[in-house]
PAZAPA-4460 file (N, C-alpha, C; in steps of 0.05 Angstrom, whole numbers, plus 32768, in hexadecimal, padded with zeros to 4 digits):
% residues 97
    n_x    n_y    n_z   ca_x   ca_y   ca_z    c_x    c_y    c_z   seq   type   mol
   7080   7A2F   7F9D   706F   7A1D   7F8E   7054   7A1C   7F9C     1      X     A
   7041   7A1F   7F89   7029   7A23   7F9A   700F   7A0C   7F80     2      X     A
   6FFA   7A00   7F91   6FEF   79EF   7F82   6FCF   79FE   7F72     3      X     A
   6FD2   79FF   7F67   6FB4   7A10   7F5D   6FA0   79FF   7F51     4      X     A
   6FA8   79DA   7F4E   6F8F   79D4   7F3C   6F99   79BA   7F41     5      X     A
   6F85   79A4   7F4D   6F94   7988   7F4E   6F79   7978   7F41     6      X     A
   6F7F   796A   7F38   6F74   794A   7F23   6F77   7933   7F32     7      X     A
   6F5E   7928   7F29   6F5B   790F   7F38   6F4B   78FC   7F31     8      X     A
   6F48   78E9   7F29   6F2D   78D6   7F20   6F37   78B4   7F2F     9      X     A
   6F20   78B5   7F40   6F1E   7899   7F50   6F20   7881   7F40    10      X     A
   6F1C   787A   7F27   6F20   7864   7F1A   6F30   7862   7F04    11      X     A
   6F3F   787F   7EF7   6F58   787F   7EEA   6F74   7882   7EFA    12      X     A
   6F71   788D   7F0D   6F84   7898   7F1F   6F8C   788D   7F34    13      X     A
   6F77   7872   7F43   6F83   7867   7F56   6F91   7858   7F56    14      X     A
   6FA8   784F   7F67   6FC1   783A   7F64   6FD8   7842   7F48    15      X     A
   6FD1   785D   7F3F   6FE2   785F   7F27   6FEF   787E   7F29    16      X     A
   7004   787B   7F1C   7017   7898   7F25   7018   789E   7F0D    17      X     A
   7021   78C1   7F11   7022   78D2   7EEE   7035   78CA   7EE3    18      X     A
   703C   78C7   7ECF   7054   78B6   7EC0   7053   78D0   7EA8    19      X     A
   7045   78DE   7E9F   704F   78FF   7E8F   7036   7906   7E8B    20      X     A
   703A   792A   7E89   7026   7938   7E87   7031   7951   7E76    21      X     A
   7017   7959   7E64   701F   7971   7E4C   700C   7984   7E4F    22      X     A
   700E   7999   7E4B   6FF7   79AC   7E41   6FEC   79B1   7E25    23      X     A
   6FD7   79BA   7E23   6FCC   79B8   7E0C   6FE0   79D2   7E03    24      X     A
   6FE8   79D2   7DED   6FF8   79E6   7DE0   6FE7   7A03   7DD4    25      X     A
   6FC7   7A05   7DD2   6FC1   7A19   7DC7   6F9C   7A0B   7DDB    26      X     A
   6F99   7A25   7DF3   6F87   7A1F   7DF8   6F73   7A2B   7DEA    27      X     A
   6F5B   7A15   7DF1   6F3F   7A17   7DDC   6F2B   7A2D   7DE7    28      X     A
   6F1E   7A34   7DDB   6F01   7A41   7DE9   6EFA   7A31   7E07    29      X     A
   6EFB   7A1F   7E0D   6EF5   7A08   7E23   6F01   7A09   7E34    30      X     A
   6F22   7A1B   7E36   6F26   7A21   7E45   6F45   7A07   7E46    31      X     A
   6F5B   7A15   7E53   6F72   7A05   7E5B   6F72   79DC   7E69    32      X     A
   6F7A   79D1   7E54   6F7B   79B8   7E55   6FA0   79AF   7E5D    33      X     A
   6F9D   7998   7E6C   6FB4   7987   7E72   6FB2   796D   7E6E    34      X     A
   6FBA   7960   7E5E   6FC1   7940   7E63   6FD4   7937   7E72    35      X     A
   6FC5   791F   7E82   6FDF   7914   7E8C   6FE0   78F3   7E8E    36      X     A
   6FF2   78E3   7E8A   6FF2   78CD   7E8F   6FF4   78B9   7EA7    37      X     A
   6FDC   78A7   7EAC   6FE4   789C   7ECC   6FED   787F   7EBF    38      X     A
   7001   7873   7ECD   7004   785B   7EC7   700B   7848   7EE3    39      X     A
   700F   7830   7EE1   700F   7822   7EFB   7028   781D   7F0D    40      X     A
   7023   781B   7F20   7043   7820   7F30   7048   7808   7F30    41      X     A
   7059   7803   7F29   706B   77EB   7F25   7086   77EC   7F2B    42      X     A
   7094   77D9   7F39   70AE   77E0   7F32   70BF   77D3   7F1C    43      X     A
   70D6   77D7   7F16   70E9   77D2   7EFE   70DA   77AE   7EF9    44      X     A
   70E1   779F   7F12   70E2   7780   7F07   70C7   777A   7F08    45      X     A
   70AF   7780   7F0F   7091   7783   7F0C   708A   7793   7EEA    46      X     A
   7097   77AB   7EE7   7093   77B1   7ECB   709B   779E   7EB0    47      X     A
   70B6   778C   7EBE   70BE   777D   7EA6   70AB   7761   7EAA    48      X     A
   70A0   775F   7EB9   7093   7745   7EC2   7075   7748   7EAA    49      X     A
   706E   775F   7EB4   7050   7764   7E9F   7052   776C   7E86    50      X     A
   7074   7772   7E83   707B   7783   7E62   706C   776C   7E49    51      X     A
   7060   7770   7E36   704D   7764   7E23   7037   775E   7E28    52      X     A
   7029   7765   7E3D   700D   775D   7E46   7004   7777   7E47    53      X     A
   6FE7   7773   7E3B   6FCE   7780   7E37   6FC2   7789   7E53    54      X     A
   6FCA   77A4   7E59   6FBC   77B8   7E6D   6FB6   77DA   7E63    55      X     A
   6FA3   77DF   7E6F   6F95   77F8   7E70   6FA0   780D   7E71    56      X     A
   6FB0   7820   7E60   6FBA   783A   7E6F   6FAE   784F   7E61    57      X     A
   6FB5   7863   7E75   6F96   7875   7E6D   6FA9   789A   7E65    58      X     A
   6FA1   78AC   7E5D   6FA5   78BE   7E5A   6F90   78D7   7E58    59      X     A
   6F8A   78E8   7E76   6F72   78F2   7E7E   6F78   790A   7E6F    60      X     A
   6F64   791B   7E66   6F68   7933   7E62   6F58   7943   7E74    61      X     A
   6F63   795B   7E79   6F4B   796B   7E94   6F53   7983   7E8E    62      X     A
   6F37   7992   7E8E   6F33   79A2   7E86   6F30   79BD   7EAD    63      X     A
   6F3F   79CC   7EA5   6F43   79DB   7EBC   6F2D   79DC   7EC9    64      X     A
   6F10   79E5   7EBC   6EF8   79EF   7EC4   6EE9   79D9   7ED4    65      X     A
   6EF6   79BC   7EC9   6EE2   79A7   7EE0   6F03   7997   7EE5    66      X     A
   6F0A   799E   7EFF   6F18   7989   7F0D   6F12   7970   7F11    67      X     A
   6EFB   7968   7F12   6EEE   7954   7F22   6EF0   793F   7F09    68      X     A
   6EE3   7949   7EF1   6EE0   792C   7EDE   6EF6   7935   7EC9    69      X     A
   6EFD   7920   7EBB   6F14   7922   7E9A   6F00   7928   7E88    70      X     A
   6F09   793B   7E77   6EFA   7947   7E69   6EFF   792E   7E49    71      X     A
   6F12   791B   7E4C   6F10   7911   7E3F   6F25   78F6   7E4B    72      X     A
   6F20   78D9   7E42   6F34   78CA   7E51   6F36   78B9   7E33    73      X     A
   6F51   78BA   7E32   6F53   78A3   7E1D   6F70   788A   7E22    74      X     A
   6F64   787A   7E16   6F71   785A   7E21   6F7F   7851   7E11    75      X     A
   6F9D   7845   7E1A   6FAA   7836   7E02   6FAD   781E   7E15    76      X     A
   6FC2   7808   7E01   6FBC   77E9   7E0C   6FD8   77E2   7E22    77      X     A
   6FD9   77FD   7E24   6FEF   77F9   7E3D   6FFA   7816   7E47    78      X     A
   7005   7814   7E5F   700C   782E   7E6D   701E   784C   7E5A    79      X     A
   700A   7865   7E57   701F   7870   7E47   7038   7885   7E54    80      X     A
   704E   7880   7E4D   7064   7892   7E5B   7065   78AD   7E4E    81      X     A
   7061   78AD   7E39   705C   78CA   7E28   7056   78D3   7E18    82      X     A
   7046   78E8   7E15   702F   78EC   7E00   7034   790E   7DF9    83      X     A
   702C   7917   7DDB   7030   793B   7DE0   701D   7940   7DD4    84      X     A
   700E   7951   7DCE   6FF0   795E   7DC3   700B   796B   7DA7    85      X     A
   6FFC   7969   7D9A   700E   7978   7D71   7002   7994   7D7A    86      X     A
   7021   79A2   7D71   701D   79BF   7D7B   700B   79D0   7D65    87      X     A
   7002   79BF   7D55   6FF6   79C8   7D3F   6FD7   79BF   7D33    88      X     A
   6FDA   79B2   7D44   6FB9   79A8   7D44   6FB0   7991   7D65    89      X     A
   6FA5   79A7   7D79   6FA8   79A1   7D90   6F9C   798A   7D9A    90      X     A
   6F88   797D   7D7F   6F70   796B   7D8E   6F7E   7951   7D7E    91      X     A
   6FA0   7959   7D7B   6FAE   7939   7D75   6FB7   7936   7D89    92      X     A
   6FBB   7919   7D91   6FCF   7912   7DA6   6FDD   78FE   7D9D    93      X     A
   6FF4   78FA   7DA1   700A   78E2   7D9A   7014   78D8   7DBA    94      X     A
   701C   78BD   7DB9   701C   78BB   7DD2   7032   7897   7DCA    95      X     A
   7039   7895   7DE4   704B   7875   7DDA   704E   7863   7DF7    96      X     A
   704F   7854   7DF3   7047   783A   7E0D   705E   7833   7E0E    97      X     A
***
């Protein structure tokens, strides 16, 4: 196992662990994309404590060519556990909290 490409963003990514990650199914001219989901570390009786309340979860997309920034970040009203790009039209995403 060898690491060839790591992600990172200081204000989506800190205090929050990957909870799933997909590849784009048909890369673009732009070059190979990955989404992945950060959500907040919680444990079991902390997760059921905040379950119905309104928080931030985010789903970065990054684009191989810039590690550094998300080539795109999009937000739902709470942490997402899993999301897949439509193998048929790549710039959908479905995703569920």
């Amino acid at each position: 196992l060898r690491e060839l490409q790591s992600f990172n963003h200081l204000q989506y990514c800190s205090e929050r662990m990957v909870s799933f990650s997909d590849w784009q199914p048909q890369p673009q001219a732009k070059g190979l994309v990955v989404g992945v989901s950060c959500s907040q570390r919680l444990g079991f009786e902390e997760r059921v404590h905040v379950a119905g309340k309104v928080h931030t979860g985010y789903v970065l997309l990054w684009n191989f060519s810039d590690p550094i920034h998300p080539q795109f970040v999009l937000e739902a009203p709470g942490d997402v556990f899993c999301f897949r790009f439509c193998p048929t039209d790549p710039d959908v995403i479905v995703g569920g909290v």
